[in-house]
Residue, then its C-alpha position, 0 to 999 in steps of 0.5 A: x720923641x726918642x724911644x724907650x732904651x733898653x730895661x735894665x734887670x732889677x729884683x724889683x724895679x720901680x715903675x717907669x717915669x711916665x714920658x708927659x711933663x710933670x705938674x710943677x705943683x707936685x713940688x714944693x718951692x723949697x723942693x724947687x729951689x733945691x733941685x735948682x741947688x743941684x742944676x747949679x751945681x752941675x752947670x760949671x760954666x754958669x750958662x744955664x744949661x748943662x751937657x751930661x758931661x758936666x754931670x757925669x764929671x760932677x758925679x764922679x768927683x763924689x767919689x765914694x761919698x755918693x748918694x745911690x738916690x741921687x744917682x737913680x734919680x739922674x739915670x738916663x739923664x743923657x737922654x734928653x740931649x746935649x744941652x739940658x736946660x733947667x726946665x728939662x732937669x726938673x721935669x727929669x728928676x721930677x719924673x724919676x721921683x714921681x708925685x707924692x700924690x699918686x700911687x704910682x709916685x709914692x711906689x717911685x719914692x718907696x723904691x728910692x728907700x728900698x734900693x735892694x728890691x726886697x719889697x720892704x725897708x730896711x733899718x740899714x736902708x733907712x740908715x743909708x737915706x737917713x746918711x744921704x739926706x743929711x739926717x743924724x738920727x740914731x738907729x734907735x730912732x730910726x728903729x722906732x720910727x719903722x716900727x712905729x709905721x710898720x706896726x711894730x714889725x722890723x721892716x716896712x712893707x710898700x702897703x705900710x708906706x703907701x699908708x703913711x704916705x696918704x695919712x693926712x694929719x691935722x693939728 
């Protein structure tokens, strides 16, 4: 197993990716067959593995339209070799992201979010991954939704995070 690179200097980073494999029922199949979507993307030549060649090529034809998520979830990607088999791709992302169920996860995620290392989410941070993943809500609705998770503050601390992560809802 390959040691540890060297840490890089962050405000805030967030806790390292743990080095044993994941449990793949921490995902979805949806959330699955999306990282695979993204593999796919990255194994140009169709072989059914990938070279960090082809990711960083893939990388740089995002151009500015790059997600800043996205691209910490593939930090330290070249790590696992020179052929990276999708079974290796989801236990990295899967890592990186963390397990939604634990509170070391959920710290992971909320880092994702708070890519400044303020400590809270900001509106502008929920605009950014709001604008990464897709979404078209206004800052209005963006606005409500943090007061609505903060208790009516304007940013939403990792404590208020870890609340709404954990609430389980039933209908």
């Amino acid at each position: 197993m390959a040691s540890k690179g060297k840490a890089k200097a962050t405000k805030a980073p967030p806790p390292p990716a743990p080095k044993i494999a994941p449990t793949p029922s921490t995902l979805t199949d949806d959330e699955v067959q999306e990282i695979k979507q993204a593999f796919d993307l990255f194994d140009n030549d169709g072989s059914g593995t990938i070279a960090p060649s082809e990711v960083s090529a893939a990388l740089s034809s995002l151009g500015s339209d790059h997600s800043a998520s996205f691209f910490r979830l593939l930090e330290g990607i070249d790590e696992l070799g020179a052929e990276i088999t999708f079974d290796q791709f989801l236990a990295h992302v899967t890592n990186r992201l963390g397990n939604r169920n634990s509170p070391e996860g959920i710290e992971r995620i909320f880092y994702l979010f708070n890519d400044t290392g303020s400590g809270n989410i900001t509106l502008a941070q929920m605009k950014r991954v709001a604008k990464e993943l897709g979404e078209s809500m206004s800052a209005e609705e963006l606005d409500a939704a943090i007061q609505r998770v903060a208790g009516g503050k304007s940013e939403i601390s990792l404590e208020d995070f870890k609340a709404v992560m954990t609430k389980k809802t039933y209908k």
